[in-house]
C-alpha positions as CSV (number, residue, x, y, z in Angstrom):
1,X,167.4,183.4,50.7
2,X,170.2,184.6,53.0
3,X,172.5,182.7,55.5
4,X,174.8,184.4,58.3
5,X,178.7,183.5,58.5
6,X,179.7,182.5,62.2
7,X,182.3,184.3,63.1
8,X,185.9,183.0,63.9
9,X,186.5,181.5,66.8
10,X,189.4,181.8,68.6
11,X,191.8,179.2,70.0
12,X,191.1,178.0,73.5
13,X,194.3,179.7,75.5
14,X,192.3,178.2,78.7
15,X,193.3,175.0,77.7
16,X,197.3,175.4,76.6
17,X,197.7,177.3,79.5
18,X,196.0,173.9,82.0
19,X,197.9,171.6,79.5
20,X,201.2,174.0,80.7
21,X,200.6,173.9,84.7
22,X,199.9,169.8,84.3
23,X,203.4,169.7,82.1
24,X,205.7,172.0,84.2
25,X,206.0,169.7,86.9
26,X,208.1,167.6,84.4
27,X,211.1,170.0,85.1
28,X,211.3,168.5,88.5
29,X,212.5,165.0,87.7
30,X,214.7,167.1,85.1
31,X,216.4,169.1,87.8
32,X,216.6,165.2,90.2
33,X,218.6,163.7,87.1
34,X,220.7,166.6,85.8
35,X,222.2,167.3,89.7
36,X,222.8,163.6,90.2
37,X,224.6,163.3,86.2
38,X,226.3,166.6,86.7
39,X,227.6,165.6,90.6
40,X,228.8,162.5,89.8
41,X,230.7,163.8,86.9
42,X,232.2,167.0,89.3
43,X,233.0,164.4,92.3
44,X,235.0,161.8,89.7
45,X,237.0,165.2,88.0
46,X,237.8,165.9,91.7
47,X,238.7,162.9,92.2
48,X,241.2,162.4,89.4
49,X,242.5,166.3,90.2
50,X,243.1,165.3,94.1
51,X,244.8,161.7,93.1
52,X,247.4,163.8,90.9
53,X,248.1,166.6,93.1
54,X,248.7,164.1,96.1
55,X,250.8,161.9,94.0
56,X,252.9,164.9,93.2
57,X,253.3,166.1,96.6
58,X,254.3,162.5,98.0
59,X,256.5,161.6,94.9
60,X,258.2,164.9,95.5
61,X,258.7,163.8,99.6
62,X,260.2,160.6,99.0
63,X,262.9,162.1,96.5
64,X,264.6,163.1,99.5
65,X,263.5,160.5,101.9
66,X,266.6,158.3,102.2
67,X,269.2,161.1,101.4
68,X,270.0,161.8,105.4
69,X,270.9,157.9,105.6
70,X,273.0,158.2,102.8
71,X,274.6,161.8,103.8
72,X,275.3,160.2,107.5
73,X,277.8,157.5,106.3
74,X,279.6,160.3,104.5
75,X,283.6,160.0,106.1
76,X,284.1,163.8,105.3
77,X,280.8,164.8,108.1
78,X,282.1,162.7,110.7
79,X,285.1,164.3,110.3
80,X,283.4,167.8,110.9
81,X,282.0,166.1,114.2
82,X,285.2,164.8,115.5
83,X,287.4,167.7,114.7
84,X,284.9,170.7,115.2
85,X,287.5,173.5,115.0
86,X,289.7,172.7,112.3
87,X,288.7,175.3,109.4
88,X,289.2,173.3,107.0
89,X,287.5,170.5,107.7
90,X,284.4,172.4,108.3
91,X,284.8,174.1,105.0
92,X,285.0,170.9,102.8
93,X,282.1,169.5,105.2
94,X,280.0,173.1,104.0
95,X,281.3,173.1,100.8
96,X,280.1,169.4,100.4
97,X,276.6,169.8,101.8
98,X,276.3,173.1,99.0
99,X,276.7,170.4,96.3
100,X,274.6,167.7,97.0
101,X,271.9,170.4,97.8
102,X,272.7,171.9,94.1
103,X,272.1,168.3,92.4
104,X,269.1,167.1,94.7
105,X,267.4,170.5,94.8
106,X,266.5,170.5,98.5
107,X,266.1,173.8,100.3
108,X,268.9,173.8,102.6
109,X,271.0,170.7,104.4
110,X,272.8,170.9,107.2
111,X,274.7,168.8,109.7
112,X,274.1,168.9,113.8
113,X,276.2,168.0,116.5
114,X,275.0,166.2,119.6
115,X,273.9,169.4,121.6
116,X,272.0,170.7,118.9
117,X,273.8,173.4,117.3
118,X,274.8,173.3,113.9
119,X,277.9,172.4,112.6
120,X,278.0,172.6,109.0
121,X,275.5,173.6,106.3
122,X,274.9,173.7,102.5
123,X,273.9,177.7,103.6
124,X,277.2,178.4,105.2
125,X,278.4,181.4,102.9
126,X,274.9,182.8,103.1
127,X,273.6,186.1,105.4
128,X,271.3,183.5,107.6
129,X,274.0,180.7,108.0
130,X,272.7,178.4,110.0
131,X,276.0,177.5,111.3
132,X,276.3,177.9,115.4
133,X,272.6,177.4,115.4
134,X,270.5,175.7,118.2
135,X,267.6,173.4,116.9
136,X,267.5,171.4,119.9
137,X,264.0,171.8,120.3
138,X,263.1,170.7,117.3
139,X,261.3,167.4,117.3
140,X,263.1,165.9,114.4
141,X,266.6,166.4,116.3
142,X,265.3,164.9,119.4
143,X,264.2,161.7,117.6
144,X,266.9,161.1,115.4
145,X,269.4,161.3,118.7
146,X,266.9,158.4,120.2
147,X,268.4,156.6,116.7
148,X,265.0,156.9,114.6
149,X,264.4,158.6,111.0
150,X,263.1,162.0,112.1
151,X,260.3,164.2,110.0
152,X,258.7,167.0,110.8
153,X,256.7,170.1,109.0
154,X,257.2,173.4,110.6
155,X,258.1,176.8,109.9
156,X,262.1,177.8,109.4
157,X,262.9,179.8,112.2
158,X,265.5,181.5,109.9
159,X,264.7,181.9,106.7
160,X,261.1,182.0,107.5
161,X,260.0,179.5,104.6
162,X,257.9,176.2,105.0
163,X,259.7,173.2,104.4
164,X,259.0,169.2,105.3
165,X,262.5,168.1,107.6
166,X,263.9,164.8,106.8
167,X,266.1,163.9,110.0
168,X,269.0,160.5,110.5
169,X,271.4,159.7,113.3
170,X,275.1,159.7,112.5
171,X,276.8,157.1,114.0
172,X,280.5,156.4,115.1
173,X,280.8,152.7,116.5
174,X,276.7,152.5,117.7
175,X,276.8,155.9,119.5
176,X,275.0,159.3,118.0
177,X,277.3,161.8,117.5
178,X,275.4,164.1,115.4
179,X,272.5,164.6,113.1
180,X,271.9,165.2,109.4
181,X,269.0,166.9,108.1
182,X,267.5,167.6,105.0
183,X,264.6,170.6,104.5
184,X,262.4,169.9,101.2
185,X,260.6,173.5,100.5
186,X,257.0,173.0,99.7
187,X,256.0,175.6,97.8
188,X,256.6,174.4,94.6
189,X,253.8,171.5,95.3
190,X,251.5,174.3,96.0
191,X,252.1,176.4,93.2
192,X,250.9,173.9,90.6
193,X,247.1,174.1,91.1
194,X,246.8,176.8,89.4
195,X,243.9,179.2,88.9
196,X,240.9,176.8,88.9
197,X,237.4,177.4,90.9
198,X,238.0,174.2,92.7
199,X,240.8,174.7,95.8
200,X,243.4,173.0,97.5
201,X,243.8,172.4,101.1
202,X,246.0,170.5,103.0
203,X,245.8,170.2,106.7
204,X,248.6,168.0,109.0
205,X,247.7,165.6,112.1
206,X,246.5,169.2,114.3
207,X,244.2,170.2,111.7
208,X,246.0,173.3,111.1
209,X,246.1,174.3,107.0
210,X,249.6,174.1,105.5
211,X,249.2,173.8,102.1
212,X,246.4,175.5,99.9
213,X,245.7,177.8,97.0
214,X,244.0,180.3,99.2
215,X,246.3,182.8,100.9
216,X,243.9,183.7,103.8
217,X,243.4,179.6,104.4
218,X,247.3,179.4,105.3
219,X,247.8,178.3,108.8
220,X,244.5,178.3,110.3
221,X,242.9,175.5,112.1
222,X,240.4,173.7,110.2
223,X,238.9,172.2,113.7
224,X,239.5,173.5,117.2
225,X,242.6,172.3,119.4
226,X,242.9,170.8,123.0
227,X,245.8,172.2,125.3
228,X,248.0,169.7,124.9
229,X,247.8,169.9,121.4
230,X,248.2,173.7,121.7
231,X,251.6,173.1,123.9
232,X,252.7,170.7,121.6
233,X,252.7,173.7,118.8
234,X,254.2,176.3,121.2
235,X,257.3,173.8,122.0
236,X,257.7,173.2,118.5
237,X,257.0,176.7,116.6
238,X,255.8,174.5,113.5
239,X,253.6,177.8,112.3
240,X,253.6,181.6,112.7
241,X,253.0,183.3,115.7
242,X,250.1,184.6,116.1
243,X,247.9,182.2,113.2
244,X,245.6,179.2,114.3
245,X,242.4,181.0,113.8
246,X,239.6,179.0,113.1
247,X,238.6,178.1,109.8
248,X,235.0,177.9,108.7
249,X,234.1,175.8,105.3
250,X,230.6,175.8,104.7
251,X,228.8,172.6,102.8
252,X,226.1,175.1,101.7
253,X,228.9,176.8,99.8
254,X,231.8,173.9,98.6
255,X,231.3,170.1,97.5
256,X,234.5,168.7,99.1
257,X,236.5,165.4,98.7
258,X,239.3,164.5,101.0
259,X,242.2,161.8,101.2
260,X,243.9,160.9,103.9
261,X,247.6,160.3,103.3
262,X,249.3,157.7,105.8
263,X,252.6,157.8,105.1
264,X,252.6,161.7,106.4
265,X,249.5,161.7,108.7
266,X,248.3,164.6,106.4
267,X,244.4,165.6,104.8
268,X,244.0,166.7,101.4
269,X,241.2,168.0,100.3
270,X,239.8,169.5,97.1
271,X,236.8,172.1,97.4
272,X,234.4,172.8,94.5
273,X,231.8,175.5,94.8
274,X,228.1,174.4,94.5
275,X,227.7,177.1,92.1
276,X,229.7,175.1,89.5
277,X,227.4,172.4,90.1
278,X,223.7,174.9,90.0
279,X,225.2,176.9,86.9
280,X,225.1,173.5,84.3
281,X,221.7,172.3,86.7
282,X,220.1,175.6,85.8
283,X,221.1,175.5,82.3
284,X,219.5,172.3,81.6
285,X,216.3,173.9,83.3
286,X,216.3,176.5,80.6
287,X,216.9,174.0,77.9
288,X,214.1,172.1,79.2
289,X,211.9,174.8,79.6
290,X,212.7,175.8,76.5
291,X,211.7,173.3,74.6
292,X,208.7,173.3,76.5
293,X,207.5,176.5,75.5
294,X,208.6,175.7,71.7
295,X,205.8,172.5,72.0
296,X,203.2,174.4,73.5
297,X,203.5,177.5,70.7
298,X,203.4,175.0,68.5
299,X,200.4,173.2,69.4
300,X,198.9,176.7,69.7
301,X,200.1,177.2,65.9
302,X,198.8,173.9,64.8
303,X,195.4,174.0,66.3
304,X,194.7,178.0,65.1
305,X,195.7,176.4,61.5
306,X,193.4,173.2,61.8
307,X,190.0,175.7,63.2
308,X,191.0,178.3,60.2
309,X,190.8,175.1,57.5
310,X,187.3,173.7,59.1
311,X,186.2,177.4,58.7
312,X,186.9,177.8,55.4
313,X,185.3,173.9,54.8
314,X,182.1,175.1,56.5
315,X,182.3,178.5,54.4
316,X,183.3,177.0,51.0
317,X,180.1,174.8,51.6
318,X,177.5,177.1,52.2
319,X,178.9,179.1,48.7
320,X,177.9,175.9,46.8
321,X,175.0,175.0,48.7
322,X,173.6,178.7,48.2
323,X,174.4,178.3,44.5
324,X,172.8,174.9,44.0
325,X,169.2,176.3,45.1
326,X,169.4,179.4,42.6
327,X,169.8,177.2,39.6
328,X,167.4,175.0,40.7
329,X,165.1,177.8,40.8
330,X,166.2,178.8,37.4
331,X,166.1,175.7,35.1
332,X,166.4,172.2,36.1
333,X,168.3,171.3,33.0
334,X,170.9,173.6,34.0
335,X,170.9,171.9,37.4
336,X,172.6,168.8,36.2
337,X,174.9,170.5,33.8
338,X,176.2,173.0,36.3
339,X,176.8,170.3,39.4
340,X,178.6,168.0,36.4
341,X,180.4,171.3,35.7
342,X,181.2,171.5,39.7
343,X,182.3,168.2,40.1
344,X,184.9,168.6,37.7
345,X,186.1,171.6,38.2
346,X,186.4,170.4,42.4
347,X,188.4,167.3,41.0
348,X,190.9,169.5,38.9
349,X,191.5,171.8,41.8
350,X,192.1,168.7,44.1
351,X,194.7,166.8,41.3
352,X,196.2,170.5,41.0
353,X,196.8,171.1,44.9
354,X,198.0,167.0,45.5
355,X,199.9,167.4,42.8
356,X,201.8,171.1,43.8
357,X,202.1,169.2,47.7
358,X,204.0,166.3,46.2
359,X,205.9,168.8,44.9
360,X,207.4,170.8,47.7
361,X,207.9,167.2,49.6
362,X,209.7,166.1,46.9
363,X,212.3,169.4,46.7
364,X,212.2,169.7,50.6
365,X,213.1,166.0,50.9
366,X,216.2,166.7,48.6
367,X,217.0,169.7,50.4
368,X,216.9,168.2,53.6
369,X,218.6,164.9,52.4
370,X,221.4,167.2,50.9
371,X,221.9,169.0,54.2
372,X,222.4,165.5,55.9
373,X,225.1,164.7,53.7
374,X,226.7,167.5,54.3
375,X,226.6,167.7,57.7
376,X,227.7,164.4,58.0
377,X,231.2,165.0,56.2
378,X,232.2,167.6,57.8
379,X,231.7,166.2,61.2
380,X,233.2,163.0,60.3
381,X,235.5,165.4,57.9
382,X,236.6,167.9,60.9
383,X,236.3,165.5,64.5
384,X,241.0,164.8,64.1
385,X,242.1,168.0,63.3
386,X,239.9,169.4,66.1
387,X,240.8,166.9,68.6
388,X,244.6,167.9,67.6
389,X,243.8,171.7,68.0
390,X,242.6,170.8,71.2
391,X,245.3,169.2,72.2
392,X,247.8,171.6,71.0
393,X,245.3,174.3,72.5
394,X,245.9,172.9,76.1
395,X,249.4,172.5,75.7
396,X,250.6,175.8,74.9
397,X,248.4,176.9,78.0
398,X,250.8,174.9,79.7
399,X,253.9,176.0,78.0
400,X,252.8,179.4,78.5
401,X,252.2,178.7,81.9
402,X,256.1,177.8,82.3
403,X,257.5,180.8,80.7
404,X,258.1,178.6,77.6
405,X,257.0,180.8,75.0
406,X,259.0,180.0,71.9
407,X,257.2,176.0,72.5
408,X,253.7,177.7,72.7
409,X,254.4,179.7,69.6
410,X,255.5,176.8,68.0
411,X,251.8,174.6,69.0
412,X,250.0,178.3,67.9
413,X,251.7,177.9,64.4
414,X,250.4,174.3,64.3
415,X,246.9,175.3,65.2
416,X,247.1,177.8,62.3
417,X,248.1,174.9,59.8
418,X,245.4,172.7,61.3
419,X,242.8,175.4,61.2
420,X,244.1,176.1,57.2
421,X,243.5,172.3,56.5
422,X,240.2,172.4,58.1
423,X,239.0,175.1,55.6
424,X,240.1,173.4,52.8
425,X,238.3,170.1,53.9
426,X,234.8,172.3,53.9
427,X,236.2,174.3,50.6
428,X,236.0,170.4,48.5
429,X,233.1,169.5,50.4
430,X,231.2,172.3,49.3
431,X,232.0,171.9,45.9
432,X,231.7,168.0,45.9
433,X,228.0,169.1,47.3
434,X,227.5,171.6,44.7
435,X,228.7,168.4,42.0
436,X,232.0,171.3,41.1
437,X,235.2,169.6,40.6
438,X,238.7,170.8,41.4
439,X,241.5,171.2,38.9
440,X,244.5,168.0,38.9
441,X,247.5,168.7,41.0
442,X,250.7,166.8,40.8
443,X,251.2,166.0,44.8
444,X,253.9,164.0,46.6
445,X,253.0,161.0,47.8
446,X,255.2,160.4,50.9
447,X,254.7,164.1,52.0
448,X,250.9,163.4,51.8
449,X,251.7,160.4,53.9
450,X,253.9,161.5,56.5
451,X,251.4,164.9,57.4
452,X,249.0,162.0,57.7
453,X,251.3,159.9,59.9
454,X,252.4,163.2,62.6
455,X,248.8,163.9,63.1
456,X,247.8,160.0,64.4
457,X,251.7,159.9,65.6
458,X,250.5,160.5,69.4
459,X,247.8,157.7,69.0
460,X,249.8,155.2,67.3
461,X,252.2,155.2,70.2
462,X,250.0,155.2,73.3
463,X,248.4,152.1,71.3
464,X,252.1,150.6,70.8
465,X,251.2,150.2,67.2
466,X,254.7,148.7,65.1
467,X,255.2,150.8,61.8
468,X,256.3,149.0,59.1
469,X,257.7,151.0,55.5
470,X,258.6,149.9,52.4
471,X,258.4,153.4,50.4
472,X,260.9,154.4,47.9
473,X,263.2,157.1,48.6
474,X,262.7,159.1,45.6
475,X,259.3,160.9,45.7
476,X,256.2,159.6,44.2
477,X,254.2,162.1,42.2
478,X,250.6,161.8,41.6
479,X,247.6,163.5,40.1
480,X,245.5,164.5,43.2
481,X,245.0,167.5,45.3
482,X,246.9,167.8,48.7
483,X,243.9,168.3,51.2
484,X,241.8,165.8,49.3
485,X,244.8,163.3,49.4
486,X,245.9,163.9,53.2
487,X,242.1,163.8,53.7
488,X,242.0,159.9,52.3
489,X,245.3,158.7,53.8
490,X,244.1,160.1,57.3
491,X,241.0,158.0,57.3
492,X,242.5,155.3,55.9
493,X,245.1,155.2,58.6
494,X,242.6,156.1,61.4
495,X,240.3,153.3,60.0
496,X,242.9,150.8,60.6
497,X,244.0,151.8,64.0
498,X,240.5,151.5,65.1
499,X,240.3,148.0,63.9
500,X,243.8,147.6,66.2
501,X,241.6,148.1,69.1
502,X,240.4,145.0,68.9
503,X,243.6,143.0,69.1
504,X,245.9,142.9,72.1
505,X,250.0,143.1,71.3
506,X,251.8,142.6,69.2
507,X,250.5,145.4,66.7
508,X,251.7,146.5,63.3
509,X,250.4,148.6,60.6
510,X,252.2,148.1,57.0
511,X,252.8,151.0,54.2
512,X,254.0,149.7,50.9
513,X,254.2,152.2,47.8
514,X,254.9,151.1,44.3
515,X,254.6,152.5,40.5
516,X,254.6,151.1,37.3
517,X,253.1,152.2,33.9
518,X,249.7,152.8,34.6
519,X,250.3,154.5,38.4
520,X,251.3,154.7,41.9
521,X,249.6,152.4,44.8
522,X,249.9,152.8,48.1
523,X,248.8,149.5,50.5
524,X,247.9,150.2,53.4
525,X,248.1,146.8,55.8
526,X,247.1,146.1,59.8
527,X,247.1,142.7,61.8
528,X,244.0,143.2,62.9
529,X,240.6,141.0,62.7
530,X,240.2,142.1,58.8
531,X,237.0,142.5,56.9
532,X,233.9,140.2,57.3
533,X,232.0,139.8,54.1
534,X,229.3,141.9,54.8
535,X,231.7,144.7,55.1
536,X,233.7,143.7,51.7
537,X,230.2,143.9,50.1
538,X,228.8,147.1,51.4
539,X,232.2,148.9,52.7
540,X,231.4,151.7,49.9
541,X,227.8,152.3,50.7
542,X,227.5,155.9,53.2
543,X,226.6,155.3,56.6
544,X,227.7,151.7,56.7
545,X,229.5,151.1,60.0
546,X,231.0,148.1,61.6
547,X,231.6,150.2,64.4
548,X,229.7,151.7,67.7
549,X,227.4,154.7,66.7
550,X,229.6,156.6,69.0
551,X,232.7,155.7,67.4
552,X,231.8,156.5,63.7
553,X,229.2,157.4,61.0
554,X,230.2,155.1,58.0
555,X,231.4,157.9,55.8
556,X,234.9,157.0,55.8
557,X,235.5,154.9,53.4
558,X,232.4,156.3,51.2
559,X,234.2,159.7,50.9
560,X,237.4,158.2,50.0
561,X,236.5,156.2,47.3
562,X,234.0,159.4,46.2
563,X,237.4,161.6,45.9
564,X,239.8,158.5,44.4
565,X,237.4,157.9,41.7
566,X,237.1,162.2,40.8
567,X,240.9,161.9,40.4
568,X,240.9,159.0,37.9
569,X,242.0,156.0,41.0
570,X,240.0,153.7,42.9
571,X,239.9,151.9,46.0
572,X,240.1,148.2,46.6
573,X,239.5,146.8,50.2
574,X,240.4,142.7,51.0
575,X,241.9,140.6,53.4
576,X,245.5,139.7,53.8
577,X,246.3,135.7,53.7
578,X,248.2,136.2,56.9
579,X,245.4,137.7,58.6
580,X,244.3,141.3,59.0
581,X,242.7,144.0,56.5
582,X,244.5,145.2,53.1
583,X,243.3,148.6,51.8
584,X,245.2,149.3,47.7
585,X,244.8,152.9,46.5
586,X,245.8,153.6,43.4
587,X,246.2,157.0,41.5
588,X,247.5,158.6,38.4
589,X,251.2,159.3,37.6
590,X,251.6,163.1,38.3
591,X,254.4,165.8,36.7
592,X,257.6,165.1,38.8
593,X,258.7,168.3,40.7
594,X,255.5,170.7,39.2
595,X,254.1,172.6,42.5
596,X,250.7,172.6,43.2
597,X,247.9,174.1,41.6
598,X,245.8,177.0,43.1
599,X,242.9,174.7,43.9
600,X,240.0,176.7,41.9
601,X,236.8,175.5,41.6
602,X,236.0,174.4,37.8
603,X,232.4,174.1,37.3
604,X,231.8,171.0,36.1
């Protein structure tokens, strides 16, 4: 008797490829949400950029606001108005105005008689003295001599530099005989954006641009002008001859965000291009899309795998069926010995294989489990030192920025010790993970403790935490090992100021060291809401957290008393009777004055 073997059939790429078109339109709700996250989070960074820059360029306005009402009481420039020949009154007027614009930093101040020519200047000893000058037609001079406070933005017709004019009346018995004004140069507010994709504009009451981070932008009209306003600008000569061409910003192109500033009558405005916006839009697409493809190959895999096992069913059933009918044929004794034989042998196979499956969970769970762990620590391990790298990072950009290289080396060399500590925090955690052990060290306590105390220094004072000490002066040695010891105090101390969150001012934070025969403790003491009794009982236990699942992973305290109890201590947590939490860590006298040990792995 013969049978035929189907052949294989293969998967149905019809249907993955319908289930794909019905599941691709998924990306376009995707693409909705990601531009809407992503825009918001652009337009509030805008936001925040604009707010500085514009509190900048006011704060650095009103610096020099009042100083022409306090120059124009000054006895020493009437007397360059009433006696405008005598040389030496004019040169203690000059050499006067020189000073104060030396200690105030203005760009240039000078003084004006009542026709509009210059009398005296801070400028007076340079090549384009403004002394003997006419800036009658300038609008700040015509309305400080109708007695008002004068300001005006415009071009120097000099020294051919921008500057914002501050303008008061001198008086002599309630008559104007003169006028003092002040020139603030602008372009140290525009100098401080930067190179950033987003730009700066800023545009006064015509529209024209005066401030901005592009070159070409400079002094071009953002919107067109009437004639008045155009004769306005030709009576005044605020700009260039020559500029006011028309300046076209495309929405297609920027996302912009303007303020309007009162106190000036000025715009600013802040200019993204969309592209920032489509480039993190189109990377979530390919994410998406990604993972997309990834579920449909493996629903291909699956489904091949589940049609190659019914196959081999159907097949592996045939085989017996085909060998039941020849021994029936045979001998019908036989018949009942053999499928006896069959059944057995079908119930060892199926032991053998559960048995080899329980297996492989078994090892991959412990893999897996072990991989956990470990990733775990290091993040929760790693997440300070990085945010201090960061900072530093950022800082010497700055510094570097300045010219102020000696301070960026200096933040470069801490970003080397950093990165040094961060390998030696993945060094014990690989060997704690491999169950090695490290050889004793004799360590200095309040070194330890101060490394510990510089690195949360900057967070301790923007919370206005109050440290108290009660440490010995002579140094405290202990068996430990120095990462593994810093690596304790740090979360220790970080534990406590997050528990200080909680509690509004006053705040204080406690570190009391003591010794006696047995060892050294260190208490560790805070003000804050303490320990409830569920976290007294289960404080030790990993991944216990009192905190939000943003804030921590509950492996603090876990991998501190793990690393205490390797070096012989222990770690005991309780509340204080005046309120707040009280951590005691206790260690092992070490040699006094013995440097550290190479820390080599010993396997244990």
């Amino acid at each position: 008797m013969t049978y035929s073997i189907a052949p294989l059939r293969r998967p149905r790429w019809r249907t993955l490829a319908l289930l794909a078109l019905l599941l691709g339109p998924l990306l376009w709700p995707l693409h909705y949400i990601a531009q809407r996250y992503y825009s918001g989070q652009l337009a509030e960074q805008n936001r925040q950029t604009l707010d500085l820059y514009v509190a900048n360029l006011l704060g650095t306005l009103r610096r020099y606001e009042v100083l022409p009402d306090l120059l124009g009481d000054m006895p020493a420039l009437r007397a360059s108005l009433h006696e405008p020949i005598d040389a030496g009154v004019q040169k203690s007027a000059n050499q006067l105005l020189e000073r104060i614009r030396q200690r105030t930093g203005a760009d240039v101040i000078y003084l004006m008689r009542a026709d509009g020519y210059c009398q005296a200047t801070s400028n007076w000893n340079e090549s384009d003295s403004f002394v003997g000058r006419d800036f009658s037609f300038r609008p700040y001079y015509q309305e400080a001599m109708q007695n008002k406070s004068g300001r005006f933005f415009g071009l120097g017709t000099t020294s051919g530099k921008r500057g914002y004019y501050f303008a008061a009346p001198v008086h002599d018995g309630g008559k104007v005989i003169g006028v003092v004004v002040v020139k603030v140069d602008l372009d140290g507010p525009e100098k401080l954006w930067g190179r950033t994709p987003e730009q700066l504009l800023v545009t006064d009451s015509f529209g024209v641009v005066i401030l901005t981070s592009r070159n070409e932008w400079r002094f071009r009209a953002s919107r067109p002008l009437n004639d008045q306003q155009r004769e306005i600008i030709a009576r005044n000569l605020p700009y260039p001859r020559g500029s006011l061409e028309p300046l076209e910003i495309s929405d297609n192109q920027w996302l912009i965000q303007q303020r309007f500033l009162d106190e000036i009558g000025w715009t600013a405005q802040i200019l993204a291009p969309r592209d920032l916006l489509e480039r993190q839009v189109r990377s979530v697409l390919y994410i998406g899309g990604a993972t997309l493809l990834a579920l449909l190959l493996l629903l291909a895999v699956m489904t091949l795998r589940r049609r190659h096992y019914l196959e081999r069913i159907a097949l592996d059933a045939r085989a017996k069926r085909d060998l039941e009918l020849n021994v029936q044929e045979r001998t019908q004794d036989l018949q009942t010995l053999n499928q006896r034989l069959q059944q057995e042998v079908h119930d060892r196979e199926q032991a053998q294989r559960e048995l080899m499956r329980a297996q492989d969970e078994v090892v991959q769970a412990g893999k897996l489990s072990a991989l956990g762990t470990m990733s775990a620590s290091i993040s929760h391990e790693l997440n300070q030192p990085l945010a201090a790298i960061r900072s530093y990072a950022e800082n010497a950009a700055v510094l570097l920025d300045h010219g102020r290289v000696d301070d960026a080396r200096s933040n470069l060399r801490l970003i080397g010790e950093l990165t040094t500590r961060m390998a030696n925090i993945i060094s014990h955690l690989k060997a704690y993970a491999r169950g090695a052990r490290r050889a004793p060290e004799s360590v200095a306590l309040q070194a330890a403790l101060e490394d510990a105390l510089a690195l949360l220094a900057a967070r301790r004072r923007a919370m206005n935490v109050e440290l108290i000490r009660d440490l010995p002066d002579a140094p405290l040695w202990v068996q430990a090992g120095e990462t593994r010891l810093r690596q304790i105090i740090n979360n220790l101390l970080t534990n406590a100021l997050d528990a200080l969150i909680e509690k509004g001012p006053p705040r204080r934070l406690w570190l009391i060291a003591n010794q006696d025969e047995k060892g050294v403790t260190l208490i560790i003491r805070d003000n804050g809401p303490g320990f409830s009794a569920e976290a007294l009982a289960r404080a030790h236990e990993p991944f216990f957290t009192t905190k939000a699942t943003t804030q921590g992973l509950g492996l603090g305290l876990a991998i501190c008393d793990t690393l205490l109890r390797a070096l012989g201590g222990h770690l005991h947590l309780s509340n204080h009777v005046e309120g707040g939490a009280e951590i005691r860590l206790f260690l092992l006298h070490g040699k006094p004055g013995v440097a550290s040990v190479p820390q080599e792995e010993v396997r244990g």
